[in-house]
Steps between C-alpha positions, in 0.01 A plus 500: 500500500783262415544353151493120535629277200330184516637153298292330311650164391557340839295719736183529368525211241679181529582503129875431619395145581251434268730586225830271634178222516436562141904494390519178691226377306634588211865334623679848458817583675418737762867588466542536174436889469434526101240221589346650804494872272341345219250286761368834621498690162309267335271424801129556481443749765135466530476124548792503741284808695157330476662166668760668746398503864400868697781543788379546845184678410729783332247608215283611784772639684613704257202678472493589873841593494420749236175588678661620836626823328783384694690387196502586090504161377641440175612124408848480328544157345813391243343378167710259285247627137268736418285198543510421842478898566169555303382150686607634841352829424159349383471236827609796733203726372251219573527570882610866515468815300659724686846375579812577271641177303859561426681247255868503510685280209683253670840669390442807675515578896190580645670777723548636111139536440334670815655721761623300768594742769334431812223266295407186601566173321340188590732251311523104473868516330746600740740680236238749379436622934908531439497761223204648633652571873816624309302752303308624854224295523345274766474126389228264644663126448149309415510106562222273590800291698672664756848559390827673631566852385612831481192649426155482734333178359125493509265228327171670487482863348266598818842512701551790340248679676679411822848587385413874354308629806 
């Protein structure tokens, strides 16, 4: 059984678009860093998950992933605050009980936090599939438009099932 990483922010939630909707709203300088830090610290995390948008069906997904005994599913997400882990944490349980919830301060590599060697990471943000490949892992670029890249891109987390035979 292989150990499969899974995103959360941007492959099973679109809280990456949601949340540059709400700094738009709120006219804030998606390139001002201190800004865009301070955005997400301060964010409430359960209001942004109650009105973000499922991806592709991935809740369910997720849970057949996990049920295949093909896979141990765990779901590594970065966290800005303690906040938005505890809020993550809470919305994850809602759907499954059984799956691992990893939250990895935003400062820190997720390839720091699990063991990466021949693990699976199913990844929106191209920069974390680097680190992990470097540290031995497999990296799953995950993109609901097809893009160019280096990795195998999929947009639905059944694909999976095809690629790991």
């Amino acid at each position: 059984m292989k150990n499969l990483y899974i995103d959360f922010d941007g492959v099973i939630m679109d809280t990456i678009n949601k949340a540059y909707q709400m700094m738009d709203d709120e006219n804030i300088n998606r390139t001002n860093i201190e800004d865009v830090s301070n955005f997400f610290k301060n964010l409430e995390w359960n209001k942004l998950l109650n009105e973000t948008d499922e991806i592709n069906g991935a809740i369910n997904k997720v849970k057949k992933l996990n049920d295949s005994n093909k896979f141990n599913v765990a779901i590594l997400t970065h966290v800005n605050s303690l906040n938005e882990a505890i809020e993550k944490v809470k919305f994850i349980r809602k759907f499954y009980n059984d799956i691992t919830v990893i939250p990895v301060p935003k400062e820190i590599s997720k390839t720091k936090m699990v063991h990466t060697k021949d693990a699976i990471l199913v990844d929106d943000y191209t920069s974390n599939l680097v680190e992990w490949k470097s540290e031995g892992g497999i990296g799953i670029k995950f993109s609901v438009k097809p893009k160019q890249s280096k990795f195998i891109v999929i947009d639905d987390l059944d694909k999976l099932f095809t690629i790991f035979e």
